[in-house]
C-alpha angles and dihedrals in degrees: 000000000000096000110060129100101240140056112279118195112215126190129197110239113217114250098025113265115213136175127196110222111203114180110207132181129182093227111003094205088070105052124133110257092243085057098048091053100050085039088061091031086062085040091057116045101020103056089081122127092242095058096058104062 
């Protein structure tokens, strides 16, 4: 959430919450073109170190 144009409060949760998102497509050379641009949306930004602990 770097990247939008207006204040945004966040909060810890205690304990920690996660999720694991996982994009998955039967034949990638046949996505939508809304799916292949928030499947490279999610490629993109979320692949970080500090996503994955």
């Amino acid at each position: 959430m770097r990247d939008i144009p207006y204040d945004v409060d966040c909060y810890l949760t205690e304990p920690r919450a996660s999720r694991i998102i996982g994009p998955a497509v039967m034949n990638p050379e046949f996505m939508a073109p809304a799916v292949r641009t928030m499947y490279n949306h999610i490629i993109k930004n979320y692949q970080e170190e500090e996503f994955r602990n």
